[in-house]
Every structure is written in C-alpha cells, then in structure tokens.
PDBQT receptor file of N, H, CA, C and O in Angstrom, charges set to zero:
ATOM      1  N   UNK A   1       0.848  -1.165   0.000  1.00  0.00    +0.000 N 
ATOM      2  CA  UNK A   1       0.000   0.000   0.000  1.00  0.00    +0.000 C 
ATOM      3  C   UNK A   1       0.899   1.236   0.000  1.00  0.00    +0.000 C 
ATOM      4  O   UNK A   1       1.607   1.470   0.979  1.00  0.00    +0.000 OA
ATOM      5  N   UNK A   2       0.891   1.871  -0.856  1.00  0.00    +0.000 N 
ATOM      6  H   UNK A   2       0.315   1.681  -1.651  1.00  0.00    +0.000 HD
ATOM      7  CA  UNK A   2       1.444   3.453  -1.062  1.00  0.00    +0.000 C 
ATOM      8  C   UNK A   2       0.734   4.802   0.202  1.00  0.00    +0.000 C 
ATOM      9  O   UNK A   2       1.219   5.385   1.172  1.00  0.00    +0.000 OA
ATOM     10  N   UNK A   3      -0.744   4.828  -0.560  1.00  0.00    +0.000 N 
ATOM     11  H   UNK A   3      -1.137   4.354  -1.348  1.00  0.00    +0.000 HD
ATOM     12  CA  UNK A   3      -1.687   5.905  -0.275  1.00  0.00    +0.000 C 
ATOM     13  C   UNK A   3      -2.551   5.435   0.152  1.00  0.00    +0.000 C 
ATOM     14  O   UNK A   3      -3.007   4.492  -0.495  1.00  0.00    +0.000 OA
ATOM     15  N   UNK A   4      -3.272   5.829   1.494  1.00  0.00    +0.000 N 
ATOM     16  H   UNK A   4      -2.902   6.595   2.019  1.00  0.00    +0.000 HD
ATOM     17  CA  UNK A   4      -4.490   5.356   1.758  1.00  0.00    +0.000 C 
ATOM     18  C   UNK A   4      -4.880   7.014   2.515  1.00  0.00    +0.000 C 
ATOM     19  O   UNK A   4      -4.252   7.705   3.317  1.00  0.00    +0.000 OA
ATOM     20  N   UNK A   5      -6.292   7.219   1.767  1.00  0.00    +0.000 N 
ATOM     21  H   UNK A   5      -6.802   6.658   1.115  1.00  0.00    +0.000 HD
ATOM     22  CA  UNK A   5      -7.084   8.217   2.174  1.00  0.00    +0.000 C 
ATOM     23  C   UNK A   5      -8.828   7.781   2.706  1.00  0.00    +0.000 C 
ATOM     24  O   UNK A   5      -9.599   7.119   2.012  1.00  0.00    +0.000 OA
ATOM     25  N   UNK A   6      -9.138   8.333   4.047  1.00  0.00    +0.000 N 
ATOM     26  H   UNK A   6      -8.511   8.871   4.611  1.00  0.00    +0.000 HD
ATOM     27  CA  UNK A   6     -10.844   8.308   4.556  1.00  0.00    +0.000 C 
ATOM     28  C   UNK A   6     -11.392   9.430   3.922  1.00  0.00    +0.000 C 
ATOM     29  O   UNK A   6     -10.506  10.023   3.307  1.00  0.00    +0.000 OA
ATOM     30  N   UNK A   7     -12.409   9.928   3.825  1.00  0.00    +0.000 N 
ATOM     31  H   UNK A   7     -13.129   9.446   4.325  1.00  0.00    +0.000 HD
ATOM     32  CA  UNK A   7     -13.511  10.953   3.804  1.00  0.00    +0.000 C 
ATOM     33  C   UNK A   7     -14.041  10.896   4.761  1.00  0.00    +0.000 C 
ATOM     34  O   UNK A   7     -13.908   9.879   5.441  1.00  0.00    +0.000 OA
ATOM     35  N   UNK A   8     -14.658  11.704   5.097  1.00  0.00    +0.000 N 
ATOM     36  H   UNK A   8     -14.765  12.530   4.544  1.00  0.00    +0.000 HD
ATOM     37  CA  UNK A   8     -15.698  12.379   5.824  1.00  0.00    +0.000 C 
ATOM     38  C   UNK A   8     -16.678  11.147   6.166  1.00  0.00    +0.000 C 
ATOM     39  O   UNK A   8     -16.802  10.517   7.217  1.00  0.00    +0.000 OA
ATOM     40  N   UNK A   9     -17.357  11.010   4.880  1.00  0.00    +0.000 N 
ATOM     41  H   UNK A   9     -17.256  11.522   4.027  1.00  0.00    +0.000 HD
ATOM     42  CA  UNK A   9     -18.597  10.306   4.499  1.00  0.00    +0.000 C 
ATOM     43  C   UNK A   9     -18.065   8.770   5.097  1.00  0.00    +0.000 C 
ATOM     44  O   UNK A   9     -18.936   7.993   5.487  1.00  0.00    +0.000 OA
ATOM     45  N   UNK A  10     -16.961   8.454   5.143  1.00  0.00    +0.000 N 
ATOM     46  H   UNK A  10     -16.253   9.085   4.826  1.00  0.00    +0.000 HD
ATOM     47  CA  UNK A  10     -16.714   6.916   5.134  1.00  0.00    +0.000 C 
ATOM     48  C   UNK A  10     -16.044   6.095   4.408  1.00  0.00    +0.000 C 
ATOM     49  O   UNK A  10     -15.630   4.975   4.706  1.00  0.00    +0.000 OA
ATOM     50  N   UNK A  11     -15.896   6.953   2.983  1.00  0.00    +0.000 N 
ATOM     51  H   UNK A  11     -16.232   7.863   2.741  1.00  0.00    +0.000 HD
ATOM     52  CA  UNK A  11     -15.212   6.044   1.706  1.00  0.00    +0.000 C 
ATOM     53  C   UNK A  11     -14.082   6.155   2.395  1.00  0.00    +0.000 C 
ATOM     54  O   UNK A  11     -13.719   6.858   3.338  1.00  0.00    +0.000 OA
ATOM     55  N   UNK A  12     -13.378   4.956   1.454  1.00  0.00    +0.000 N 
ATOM     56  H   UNK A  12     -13.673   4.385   0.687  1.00  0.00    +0.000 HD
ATOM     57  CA  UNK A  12     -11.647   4.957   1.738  1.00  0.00    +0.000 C 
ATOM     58  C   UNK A  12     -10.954   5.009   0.167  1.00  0.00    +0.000 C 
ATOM     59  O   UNK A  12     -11.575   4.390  -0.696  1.00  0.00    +0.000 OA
ATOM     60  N   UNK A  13     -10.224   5.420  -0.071  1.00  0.00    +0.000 N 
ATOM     61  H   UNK A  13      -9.719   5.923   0.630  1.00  0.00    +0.000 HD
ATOM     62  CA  UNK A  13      -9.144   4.972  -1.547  1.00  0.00    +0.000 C 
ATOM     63  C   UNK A  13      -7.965   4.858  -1.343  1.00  0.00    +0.000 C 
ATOM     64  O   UNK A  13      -7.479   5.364  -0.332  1.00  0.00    +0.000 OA
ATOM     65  N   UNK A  14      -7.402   4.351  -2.002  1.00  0.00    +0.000 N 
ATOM     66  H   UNK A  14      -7.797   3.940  -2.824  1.00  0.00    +0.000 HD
ATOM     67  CA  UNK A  14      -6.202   3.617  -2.095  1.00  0.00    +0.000 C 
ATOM     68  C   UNK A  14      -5.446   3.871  -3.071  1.00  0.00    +0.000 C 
ATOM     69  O   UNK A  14      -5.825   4.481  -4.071  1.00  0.00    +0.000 OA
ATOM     70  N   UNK A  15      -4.325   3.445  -2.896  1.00  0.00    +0.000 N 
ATOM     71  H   UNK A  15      -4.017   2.950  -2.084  1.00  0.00    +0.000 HD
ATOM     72  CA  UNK A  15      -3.324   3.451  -4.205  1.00  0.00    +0.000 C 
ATOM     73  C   UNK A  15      -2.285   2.183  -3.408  1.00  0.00    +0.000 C 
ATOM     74  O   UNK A  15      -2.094   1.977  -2.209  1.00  0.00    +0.000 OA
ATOM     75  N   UNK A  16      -1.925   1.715  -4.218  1.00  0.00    +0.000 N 
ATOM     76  H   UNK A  16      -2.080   1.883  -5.192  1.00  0.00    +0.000 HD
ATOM     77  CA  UNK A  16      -0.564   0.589  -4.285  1.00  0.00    +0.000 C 
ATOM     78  C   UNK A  16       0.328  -0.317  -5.272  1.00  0.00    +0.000 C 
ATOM     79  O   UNK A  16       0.518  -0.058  -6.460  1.00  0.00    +0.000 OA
ATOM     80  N   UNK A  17       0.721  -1.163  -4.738  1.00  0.00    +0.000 N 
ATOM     81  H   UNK A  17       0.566  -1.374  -3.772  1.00  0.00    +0.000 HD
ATOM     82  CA  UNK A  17       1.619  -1.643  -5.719  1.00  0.00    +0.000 C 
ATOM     83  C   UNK A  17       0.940  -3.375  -6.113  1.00  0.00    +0.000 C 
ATOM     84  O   UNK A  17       0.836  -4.392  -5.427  1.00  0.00    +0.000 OA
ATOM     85  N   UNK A  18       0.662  -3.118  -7.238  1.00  0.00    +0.000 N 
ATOM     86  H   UNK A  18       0.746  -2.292  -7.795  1.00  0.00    +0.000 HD
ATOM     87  CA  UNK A  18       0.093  -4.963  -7.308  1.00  0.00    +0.000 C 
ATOM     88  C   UNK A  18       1.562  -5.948  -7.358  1.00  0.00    +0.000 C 
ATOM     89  O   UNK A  18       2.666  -5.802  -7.882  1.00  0.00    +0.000 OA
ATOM     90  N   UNK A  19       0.807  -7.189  -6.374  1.00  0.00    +0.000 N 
ATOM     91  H   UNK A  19      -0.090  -7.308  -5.948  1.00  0.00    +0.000 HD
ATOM     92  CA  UNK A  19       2.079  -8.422  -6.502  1.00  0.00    +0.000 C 
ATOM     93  C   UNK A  19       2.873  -8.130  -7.800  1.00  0.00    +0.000 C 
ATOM     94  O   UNK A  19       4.015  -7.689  -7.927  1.00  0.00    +0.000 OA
ATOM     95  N   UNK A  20       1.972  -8.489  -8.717  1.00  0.00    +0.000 N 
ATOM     96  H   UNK A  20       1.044  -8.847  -8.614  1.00  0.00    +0.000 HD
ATOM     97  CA  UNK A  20       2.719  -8.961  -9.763  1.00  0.00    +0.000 C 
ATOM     98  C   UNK A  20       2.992  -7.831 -10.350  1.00  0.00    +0.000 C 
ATOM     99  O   UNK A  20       3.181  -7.856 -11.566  1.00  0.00    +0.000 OA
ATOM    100  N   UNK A  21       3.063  -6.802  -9.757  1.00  0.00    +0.000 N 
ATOM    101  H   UNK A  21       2.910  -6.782  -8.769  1.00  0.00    +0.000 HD
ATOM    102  CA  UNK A  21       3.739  -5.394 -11.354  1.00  0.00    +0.000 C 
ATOM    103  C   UNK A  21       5.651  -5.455 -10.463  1.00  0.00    +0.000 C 
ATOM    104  O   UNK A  21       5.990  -5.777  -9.325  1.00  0.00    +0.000 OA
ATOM    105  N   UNK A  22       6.306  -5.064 -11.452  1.00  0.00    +0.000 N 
ATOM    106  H   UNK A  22       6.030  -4.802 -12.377  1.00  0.00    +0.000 HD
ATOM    107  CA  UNK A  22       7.653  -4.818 -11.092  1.00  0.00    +0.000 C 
ATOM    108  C   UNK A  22       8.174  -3.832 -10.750  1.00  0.00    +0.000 C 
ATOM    109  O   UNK A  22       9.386  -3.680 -10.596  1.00  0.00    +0.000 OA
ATOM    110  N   UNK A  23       6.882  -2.612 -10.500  1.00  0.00    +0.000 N 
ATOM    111  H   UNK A  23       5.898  -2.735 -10.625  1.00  0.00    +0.000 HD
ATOM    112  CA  UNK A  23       7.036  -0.969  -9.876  1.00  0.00    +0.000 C 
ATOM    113  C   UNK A  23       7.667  -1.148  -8.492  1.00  0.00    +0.000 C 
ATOM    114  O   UNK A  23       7.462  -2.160  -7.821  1.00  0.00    +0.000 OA
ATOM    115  N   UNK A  24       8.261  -0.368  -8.181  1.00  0.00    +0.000 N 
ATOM    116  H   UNK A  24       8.427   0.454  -8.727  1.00  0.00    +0.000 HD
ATOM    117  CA  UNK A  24       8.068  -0.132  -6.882  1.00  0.00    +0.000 C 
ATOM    118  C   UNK A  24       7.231   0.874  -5.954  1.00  0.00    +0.000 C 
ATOM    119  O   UNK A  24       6.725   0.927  -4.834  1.00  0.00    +0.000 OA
ATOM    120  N   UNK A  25       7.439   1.824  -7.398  1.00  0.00    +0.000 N 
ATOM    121  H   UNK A  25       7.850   1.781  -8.309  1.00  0.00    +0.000 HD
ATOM    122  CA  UNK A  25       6.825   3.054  -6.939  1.00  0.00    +0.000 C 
ATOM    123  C   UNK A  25       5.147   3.336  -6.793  1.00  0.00    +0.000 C 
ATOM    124  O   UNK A  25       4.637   4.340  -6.296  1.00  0.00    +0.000 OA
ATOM    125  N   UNK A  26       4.261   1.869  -7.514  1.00  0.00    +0.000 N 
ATOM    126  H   UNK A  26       4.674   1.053  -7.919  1.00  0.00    +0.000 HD
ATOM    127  CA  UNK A  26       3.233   2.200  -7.711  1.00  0.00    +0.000 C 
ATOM    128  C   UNK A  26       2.294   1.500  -8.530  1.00  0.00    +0.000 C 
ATOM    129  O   UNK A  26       2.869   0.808  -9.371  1.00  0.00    +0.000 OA
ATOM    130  N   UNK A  27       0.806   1.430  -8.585  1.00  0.00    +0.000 N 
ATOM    131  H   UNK A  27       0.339   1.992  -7.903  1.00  0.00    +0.000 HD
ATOM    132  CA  UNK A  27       0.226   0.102  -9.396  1.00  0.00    +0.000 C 
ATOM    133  C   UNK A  27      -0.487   1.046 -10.702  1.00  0.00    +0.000 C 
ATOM    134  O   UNK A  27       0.099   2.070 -11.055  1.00  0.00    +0.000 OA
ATOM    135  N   UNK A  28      -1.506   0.717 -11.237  1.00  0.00    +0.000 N 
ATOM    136  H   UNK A  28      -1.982  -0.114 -10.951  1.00  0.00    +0.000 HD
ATOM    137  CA  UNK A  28      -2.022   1.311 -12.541  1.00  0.00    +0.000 C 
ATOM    138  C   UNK A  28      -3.248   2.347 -12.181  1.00  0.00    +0.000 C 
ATOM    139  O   UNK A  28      -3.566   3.307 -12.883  1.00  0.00    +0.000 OA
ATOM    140  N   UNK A  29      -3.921   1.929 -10.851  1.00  0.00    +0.000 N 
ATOM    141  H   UNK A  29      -3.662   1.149 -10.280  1.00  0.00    +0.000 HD
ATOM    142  CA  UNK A  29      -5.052   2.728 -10.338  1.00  0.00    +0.000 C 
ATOM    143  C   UNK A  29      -5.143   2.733  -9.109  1.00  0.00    +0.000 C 
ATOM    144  O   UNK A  29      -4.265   2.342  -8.340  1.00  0.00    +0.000 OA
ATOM    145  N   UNK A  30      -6.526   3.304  -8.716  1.00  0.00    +0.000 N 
ATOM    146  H   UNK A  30      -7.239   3.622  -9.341  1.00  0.00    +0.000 HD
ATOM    147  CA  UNK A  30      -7.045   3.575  -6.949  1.00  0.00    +0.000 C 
ATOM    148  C   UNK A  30      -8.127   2.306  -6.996  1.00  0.00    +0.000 C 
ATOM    149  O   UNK A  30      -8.688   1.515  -7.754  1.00  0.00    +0.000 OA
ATOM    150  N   UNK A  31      -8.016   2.637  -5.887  1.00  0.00    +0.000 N 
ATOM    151  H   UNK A  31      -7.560   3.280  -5.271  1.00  0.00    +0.000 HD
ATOM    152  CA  UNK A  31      -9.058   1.260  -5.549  1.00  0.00    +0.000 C 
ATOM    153  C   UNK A  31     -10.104   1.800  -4.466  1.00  0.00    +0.000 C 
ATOM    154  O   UNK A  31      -9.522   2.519  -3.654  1.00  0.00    +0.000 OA
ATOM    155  N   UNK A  32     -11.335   1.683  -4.234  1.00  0.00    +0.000 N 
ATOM    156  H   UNK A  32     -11.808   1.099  -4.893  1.00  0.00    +0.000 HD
ATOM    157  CA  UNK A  32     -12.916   2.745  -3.245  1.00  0.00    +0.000 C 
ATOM    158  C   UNK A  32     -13.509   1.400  -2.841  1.00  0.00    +0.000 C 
ATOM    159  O   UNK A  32     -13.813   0.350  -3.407  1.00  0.00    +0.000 OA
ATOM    160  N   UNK A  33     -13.542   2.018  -1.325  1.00  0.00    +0.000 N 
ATOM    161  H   UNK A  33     -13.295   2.871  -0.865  1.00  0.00    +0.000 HD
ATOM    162  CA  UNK A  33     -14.311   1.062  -0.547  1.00  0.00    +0.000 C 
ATOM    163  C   UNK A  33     -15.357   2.051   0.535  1.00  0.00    +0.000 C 
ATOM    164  O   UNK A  33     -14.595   2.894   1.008  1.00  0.00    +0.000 OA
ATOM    165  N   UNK A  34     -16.672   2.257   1.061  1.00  0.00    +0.000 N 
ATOM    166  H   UNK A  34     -17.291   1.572   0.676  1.00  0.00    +0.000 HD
ATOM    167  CA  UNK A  34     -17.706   1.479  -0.373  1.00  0.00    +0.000 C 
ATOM    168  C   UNK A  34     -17.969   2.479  -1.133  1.00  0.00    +0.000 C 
ATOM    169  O   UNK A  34     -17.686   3.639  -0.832  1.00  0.00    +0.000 OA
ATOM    170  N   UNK A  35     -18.470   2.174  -2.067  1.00  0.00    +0.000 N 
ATOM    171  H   UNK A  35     -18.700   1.232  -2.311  1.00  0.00    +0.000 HD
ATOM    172  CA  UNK A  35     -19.059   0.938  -2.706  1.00  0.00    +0.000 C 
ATOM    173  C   UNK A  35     -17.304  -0.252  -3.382  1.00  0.00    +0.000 C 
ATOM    174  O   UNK A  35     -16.685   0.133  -4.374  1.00  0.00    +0.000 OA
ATOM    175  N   UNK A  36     -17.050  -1.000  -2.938  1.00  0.00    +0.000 N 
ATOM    176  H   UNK A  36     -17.552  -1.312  -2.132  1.00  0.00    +0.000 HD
ATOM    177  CA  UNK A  36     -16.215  -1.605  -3.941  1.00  0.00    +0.000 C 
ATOM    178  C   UNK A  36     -15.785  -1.191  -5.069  1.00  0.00    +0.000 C 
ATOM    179  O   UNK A  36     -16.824  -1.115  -5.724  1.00  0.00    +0.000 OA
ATOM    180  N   UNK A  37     -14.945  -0.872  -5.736  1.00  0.00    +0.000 N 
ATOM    181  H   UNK A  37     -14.100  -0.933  -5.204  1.00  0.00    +0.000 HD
ATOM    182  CA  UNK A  37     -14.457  -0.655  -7.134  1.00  0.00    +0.000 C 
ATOM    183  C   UNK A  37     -12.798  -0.105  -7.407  1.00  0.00    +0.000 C 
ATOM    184  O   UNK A  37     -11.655  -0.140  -6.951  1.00  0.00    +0.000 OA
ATOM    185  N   UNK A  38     -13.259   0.174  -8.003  1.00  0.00    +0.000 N 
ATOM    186  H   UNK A  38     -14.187   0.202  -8.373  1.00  0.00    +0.000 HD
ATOM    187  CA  UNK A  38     -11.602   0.224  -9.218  1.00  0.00    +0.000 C 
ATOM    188  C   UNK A  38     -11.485   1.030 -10.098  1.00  0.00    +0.000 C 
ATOM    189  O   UNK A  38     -12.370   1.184 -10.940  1.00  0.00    +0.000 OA
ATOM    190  N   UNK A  39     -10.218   1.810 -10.092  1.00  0.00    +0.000 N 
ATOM    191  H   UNK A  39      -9.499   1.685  -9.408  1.00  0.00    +0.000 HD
ATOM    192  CA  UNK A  39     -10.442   2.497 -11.808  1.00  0.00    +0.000 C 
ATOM    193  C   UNK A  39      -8.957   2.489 -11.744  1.00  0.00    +0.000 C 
ATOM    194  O   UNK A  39      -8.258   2.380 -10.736  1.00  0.00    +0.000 OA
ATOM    195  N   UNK A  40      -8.458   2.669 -13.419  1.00  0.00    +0.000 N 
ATOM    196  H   UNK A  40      -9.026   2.758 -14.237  1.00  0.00    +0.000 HD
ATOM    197  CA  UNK A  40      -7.175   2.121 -13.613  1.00  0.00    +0.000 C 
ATOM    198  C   UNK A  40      -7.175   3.538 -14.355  1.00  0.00    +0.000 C 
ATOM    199  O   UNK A  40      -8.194   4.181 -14.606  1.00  0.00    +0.000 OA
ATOM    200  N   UNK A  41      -5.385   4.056 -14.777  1.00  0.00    +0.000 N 
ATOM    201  H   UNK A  41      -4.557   3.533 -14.572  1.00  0.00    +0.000 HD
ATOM    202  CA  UNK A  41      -5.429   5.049 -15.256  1.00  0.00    +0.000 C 
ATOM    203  C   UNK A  41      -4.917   5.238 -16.757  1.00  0.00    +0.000 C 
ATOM    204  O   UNK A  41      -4.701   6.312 -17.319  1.00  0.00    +0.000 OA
ATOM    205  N   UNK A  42      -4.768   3.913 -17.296  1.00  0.00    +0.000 N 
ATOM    206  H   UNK A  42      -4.944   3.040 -16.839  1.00  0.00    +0.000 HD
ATOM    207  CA  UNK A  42      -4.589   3.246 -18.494  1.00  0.00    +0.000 C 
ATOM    208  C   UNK A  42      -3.072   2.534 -18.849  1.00  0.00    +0.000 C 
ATOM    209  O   UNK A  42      -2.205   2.449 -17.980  1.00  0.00    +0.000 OA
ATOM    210  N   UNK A  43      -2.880   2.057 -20.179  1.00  0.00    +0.000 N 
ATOM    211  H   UNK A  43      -3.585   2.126 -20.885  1.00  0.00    +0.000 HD
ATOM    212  CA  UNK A  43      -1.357   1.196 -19.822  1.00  0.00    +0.000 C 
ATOM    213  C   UNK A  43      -0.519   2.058 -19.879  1.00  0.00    +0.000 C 
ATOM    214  O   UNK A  43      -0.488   2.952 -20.724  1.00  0.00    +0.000 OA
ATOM    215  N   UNK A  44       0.461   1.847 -18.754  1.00  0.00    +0.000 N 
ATOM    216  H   UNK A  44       0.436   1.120 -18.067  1.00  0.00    +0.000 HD
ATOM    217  CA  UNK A  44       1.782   2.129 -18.550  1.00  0.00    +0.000 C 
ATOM    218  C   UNK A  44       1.409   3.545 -17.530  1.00  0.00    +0.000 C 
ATOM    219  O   UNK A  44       2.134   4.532 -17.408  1.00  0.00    +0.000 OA
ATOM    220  N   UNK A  45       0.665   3.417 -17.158  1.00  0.00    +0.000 N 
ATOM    221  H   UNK A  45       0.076   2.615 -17.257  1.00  0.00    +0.000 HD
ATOM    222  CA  UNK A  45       0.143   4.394 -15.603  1.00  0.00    +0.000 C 
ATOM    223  C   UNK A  45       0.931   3.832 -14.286  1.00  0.00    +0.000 C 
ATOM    224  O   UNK A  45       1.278   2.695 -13.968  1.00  0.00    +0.000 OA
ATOM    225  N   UNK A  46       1.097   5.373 -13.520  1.00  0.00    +0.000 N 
ATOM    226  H   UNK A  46       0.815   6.297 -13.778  1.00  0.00    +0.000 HD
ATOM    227  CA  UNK A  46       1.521   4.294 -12.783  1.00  0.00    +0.000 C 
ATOM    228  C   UNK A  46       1.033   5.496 -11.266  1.00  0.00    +0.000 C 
ATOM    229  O   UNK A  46       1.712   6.491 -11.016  1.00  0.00    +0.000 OA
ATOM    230  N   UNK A  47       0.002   5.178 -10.589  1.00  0.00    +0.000 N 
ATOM    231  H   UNK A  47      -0.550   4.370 -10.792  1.00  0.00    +0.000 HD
ATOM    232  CA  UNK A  47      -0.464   5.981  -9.415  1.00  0.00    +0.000 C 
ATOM    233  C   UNK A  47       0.381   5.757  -8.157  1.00  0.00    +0.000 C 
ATOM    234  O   UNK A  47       0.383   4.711  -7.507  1.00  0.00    +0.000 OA
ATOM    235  N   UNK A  48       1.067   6.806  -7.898  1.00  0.00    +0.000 N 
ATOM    236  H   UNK A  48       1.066   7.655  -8.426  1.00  0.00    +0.000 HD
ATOM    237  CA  UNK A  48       1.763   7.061  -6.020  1.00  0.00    +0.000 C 
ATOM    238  C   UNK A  48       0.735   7.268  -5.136  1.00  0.00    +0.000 C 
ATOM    239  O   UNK A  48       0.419   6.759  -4.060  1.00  0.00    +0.000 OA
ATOM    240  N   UNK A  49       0.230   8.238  -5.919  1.00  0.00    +0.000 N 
ATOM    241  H   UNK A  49       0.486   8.652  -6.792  1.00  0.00    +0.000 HD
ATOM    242  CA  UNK A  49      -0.586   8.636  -4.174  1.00  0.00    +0.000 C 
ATOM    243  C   UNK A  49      -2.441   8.611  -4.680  1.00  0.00    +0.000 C 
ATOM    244  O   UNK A  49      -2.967   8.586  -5.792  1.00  0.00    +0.000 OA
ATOM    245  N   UNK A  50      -2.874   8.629  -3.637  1.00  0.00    +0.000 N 
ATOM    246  H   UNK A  50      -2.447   8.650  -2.733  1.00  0.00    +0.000 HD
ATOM    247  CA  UNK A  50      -4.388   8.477  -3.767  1.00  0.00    +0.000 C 
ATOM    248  C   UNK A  50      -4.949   9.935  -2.644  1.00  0.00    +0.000 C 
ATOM    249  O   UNK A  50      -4.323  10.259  -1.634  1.00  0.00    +0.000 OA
ATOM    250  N   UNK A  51      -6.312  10.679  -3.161  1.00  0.00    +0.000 N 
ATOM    251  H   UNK A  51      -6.820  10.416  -3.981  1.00  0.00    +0.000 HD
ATOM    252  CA  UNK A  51      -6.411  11.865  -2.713  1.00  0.00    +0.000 C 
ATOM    253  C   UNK A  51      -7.945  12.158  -2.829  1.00  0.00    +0.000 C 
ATOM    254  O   UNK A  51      -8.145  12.014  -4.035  1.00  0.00    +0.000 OA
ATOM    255  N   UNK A  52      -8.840  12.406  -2.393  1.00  0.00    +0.000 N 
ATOM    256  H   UNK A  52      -8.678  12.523  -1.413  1.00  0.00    +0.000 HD
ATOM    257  CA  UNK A  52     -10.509  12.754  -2.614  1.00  0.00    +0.000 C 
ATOM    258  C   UNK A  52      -9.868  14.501  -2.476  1.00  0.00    +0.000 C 
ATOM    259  O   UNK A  52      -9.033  15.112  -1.811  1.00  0.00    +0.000 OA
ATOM    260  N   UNK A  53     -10.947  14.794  -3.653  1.00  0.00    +0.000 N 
ATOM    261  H   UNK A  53     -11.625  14.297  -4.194  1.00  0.00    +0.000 HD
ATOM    262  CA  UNK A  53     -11.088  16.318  -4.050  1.00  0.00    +0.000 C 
ATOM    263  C   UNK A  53     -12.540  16.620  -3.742  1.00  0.00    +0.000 C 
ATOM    264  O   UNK A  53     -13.243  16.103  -4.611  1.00  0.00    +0.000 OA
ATOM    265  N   UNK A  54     -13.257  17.269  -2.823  1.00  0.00    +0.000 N 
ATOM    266  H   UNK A  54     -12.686  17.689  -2.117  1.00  0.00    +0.000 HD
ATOM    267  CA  UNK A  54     -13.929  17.842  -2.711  1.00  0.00    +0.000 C 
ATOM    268  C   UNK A  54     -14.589  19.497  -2.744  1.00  0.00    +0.000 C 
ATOM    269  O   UNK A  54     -15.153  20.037  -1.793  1.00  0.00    +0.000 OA
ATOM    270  N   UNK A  55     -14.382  20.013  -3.894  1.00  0.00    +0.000 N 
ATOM    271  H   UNK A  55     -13.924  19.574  -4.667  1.00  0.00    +0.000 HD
ATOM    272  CA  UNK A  55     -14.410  21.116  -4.198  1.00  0.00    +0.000 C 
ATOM    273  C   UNK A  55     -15.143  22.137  -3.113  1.00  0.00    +0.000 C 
ATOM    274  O   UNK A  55     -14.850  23.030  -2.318  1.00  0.00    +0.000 OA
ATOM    275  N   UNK A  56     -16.604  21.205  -3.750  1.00  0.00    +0.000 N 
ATOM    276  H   UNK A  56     -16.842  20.479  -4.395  1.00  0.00    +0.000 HD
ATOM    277  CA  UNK A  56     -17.869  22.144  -3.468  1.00  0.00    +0.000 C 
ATOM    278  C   UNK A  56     -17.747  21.970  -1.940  1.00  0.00    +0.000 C 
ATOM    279  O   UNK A  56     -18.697  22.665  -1.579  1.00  0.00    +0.000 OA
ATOM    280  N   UNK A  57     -17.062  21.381  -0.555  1.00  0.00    +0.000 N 
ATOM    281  H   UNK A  57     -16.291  20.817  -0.848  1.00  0.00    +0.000 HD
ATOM    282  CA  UNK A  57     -17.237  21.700   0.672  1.00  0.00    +0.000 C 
ATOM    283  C   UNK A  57     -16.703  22.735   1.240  1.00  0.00    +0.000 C 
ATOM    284  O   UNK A  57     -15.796  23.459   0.827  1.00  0.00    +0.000 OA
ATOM    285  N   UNK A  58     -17.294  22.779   2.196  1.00  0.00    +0.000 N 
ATOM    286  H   UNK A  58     -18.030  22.191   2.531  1.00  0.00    +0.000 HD
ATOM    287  CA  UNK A  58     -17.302  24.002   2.750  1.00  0.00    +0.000 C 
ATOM    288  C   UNK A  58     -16.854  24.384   4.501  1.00  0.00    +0.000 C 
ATOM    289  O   UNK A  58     -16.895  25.545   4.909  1.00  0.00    +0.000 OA
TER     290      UNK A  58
C-alpha cells in the first residue's frame, strides 16, 4: 500500500503496488471502498498517491 485516504462520508481509496507489477513506486489505479471498485489510469500508468477532491465543501 502506497496511499491510503478516509472521507468524511466513510469512503476509503487507495493506491498501491500490485504483486505482480515490477514498480516499486506504484500500481495502474485507486481502488474505493464502499461501494467496492476500481479504476485504472490506463497502460503504462503508474499511481503514487491516492487523494478525494472535494471542491464544493465548505
């Protein structure tokens, strides 16, 4: 695990390094818990840190 960020609300995201990549520095996407999911940032990406942007708060 690289980055791990909470919200407010409860979510968590992530960033890390998968087993099998040969980065050290980092895997292809974040990973959100809840709801479960994933998003990748396409090939040859490579995410350090993980971060929620909440503009509109206040």
């Amino acid at each position: 695990m690289k980055s791990i960020v909470r919200h407010h609300s409860g979510e968590y995201v992530w960033a890390g390094v998968p087993k099998s990549s040969g980065s050290h520095f980092g895997g292809p996407g974040v990973r959100f818990h809840p709801p479960a999911d994933s998003r990748t940032c396409g090939k040859g990406a490579v995410t350090y840190t993980a971060r929620i942007a909440v503009p509109a708060c206040r």
